[in-house]
N, C-alpha and C positions, 0 to 999 in steps of 0.2 A: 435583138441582141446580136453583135456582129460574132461569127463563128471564131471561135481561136484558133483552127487549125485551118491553113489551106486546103479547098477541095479537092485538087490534087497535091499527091506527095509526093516531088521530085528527088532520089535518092543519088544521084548521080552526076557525073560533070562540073565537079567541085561546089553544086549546090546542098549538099545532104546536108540535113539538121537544121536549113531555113527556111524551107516552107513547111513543115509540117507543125514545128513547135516554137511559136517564136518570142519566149523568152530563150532557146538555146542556145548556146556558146561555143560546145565541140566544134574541134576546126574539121572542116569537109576531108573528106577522102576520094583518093580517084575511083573512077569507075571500074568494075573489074571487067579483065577480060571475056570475049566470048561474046556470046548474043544474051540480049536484053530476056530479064529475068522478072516477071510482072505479078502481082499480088492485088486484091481487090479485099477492100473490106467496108461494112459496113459502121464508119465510124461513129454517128449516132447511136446505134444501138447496141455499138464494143463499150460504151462510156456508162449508158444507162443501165447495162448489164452486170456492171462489175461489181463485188459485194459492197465497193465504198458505196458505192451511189444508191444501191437498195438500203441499207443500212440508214443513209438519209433519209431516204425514201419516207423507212417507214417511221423513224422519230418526226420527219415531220405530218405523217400522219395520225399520230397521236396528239401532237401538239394540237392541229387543228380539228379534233374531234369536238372537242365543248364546243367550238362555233359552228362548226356542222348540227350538234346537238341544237343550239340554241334556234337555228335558222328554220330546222326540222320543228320544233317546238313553235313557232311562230307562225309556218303554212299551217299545221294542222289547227290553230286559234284562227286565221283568215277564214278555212274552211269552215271551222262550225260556226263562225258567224254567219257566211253564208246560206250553210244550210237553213240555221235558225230564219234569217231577212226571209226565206223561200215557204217555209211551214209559216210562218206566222205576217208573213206577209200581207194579207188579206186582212188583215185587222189591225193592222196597223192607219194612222194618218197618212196624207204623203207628207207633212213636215217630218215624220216620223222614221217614214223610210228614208226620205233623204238624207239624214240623219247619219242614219245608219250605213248607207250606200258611201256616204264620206269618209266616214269613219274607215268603211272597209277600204276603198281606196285606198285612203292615205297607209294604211298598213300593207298595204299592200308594195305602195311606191317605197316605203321604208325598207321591204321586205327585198326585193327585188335590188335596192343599192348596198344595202349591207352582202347580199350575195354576190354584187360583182366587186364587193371593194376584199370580201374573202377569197373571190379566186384569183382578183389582180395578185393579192400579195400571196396564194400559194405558189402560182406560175414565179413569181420573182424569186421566189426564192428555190424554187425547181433550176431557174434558169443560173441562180448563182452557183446551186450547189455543180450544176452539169460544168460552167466557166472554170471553176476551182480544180477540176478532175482533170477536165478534155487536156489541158498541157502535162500532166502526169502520164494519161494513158499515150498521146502521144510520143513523150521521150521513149514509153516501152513498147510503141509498135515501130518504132524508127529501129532502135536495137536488137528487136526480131527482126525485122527485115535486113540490117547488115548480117546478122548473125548468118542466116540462111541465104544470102546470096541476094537477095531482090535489089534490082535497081531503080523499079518502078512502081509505086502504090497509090492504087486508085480507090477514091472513096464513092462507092456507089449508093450511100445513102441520101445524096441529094437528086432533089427534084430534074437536075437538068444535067445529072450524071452523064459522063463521054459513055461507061462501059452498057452495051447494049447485050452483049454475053459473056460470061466469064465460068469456066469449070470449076468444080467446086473444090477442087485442089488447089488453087488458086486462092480459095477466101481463107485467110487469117485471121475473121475475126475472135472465133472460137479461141484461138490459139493465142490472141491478143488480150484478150477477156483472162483467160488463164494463168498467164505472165503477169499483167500486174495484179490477178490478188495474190498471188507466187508474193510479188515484189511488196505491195502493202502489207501482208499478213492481216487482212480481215477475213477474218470467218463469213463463209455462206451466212446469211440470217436464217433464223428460225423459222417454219414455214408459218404460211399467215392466212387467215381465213382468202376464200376466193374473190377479188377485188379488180379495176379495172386496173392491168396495166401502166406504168406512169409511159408520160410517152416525153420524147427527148425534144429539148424545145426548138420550133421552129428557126431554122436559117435565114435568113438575112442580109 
């Protein structure tokens, strides 16, 4: 999935407001005076943090529980066929275990594509809900950053990020995160049993 936002966010020199978000329209403004004013955020994880995106998150985590159930229901039927192939093994024919040896197989190859065609389509649709967000949270880290002065914002959550140190006065993501569910008005979610993380999808 190509990134919506540039991984640098140039605020300045009649560019503000096209590289960062680029359905935006606002016409640019000059650069303000004085020496360059510089912010760092981590824009993956300003986007996957905010309560839209958790919110997502976890409906579509429930949506996709019955297939998780079902797929969970299916290992543990492979397993105790193979347990059983093992204990009664020895008394069986070999027409009989081959039989069965296929059997388990082919459940098994079933098993194994039905689980990647369920993670292809959760990541798809992780990866949409993140596309739908990233140009929202972007117009409201662009807006913080005029507000407070920055003329330069840099996204250090990619793999081959420019910034190699940045003070932590400097990161807005926190403050970015805060501003748009300010601006959405979604509530925090409810908290949820302890679960892995979603993580924001790979760049591109």
């Amino acid at each position: 999935m190509k990134r919506p936002l540039a991984i640098i966010v140039l605020l300045a020199s009649g560019l503000a407001l096209t590289a960062a978000a680029q359905t935006s329209s606002a016409p640019a403004v000059a650069a303000p005076a004085g020496p360059p004013k510089i912010a760092v955020i981590a824009f993956q994880a300003a986007v996957a943090q905010t309560n839209e995106f958790q919110r997502h998150f976890a409906d579509l985590q429930k949506k996709f529980t019955p297939k998780k159930d079902q797929l969970k229901t299916q290992s543990n039927e492979i397993e105790s066929l193979k347990k059983d192939l093992q204990t009664k093994g020895s008394t069986l024919t070999p027409a009989e275990r081959a039989t069965r040896t296929k059997a388990i197989d082919t459940k098994q190859r079933d098993l194994q594509h039905a689980a990647e065609d369920a993670q292809n389509e959760f990541q798809q649709e992780i990866q949409t809900t993140y596309g739908s967000l990233a140009s929202k949270v972007g117009d409201v880290m662009i807006a913080y950053a005029k507000d407070h002065g920055f003329t330069l914002v840099l996204d250090f959550s990619q793999q081959q990020s420019p910034v190699l140190f940045a003070a932590d006065s400097t990161n807005i993501t926190k403050e970015v995160i805060d501003a748009y569910n300010v601006k959405s008005g979604v509530p925090a979610p409810p908290a949820q049993p302890a679960t892995a993380a979603p993580n924001p999808p790979a760049a591109h």
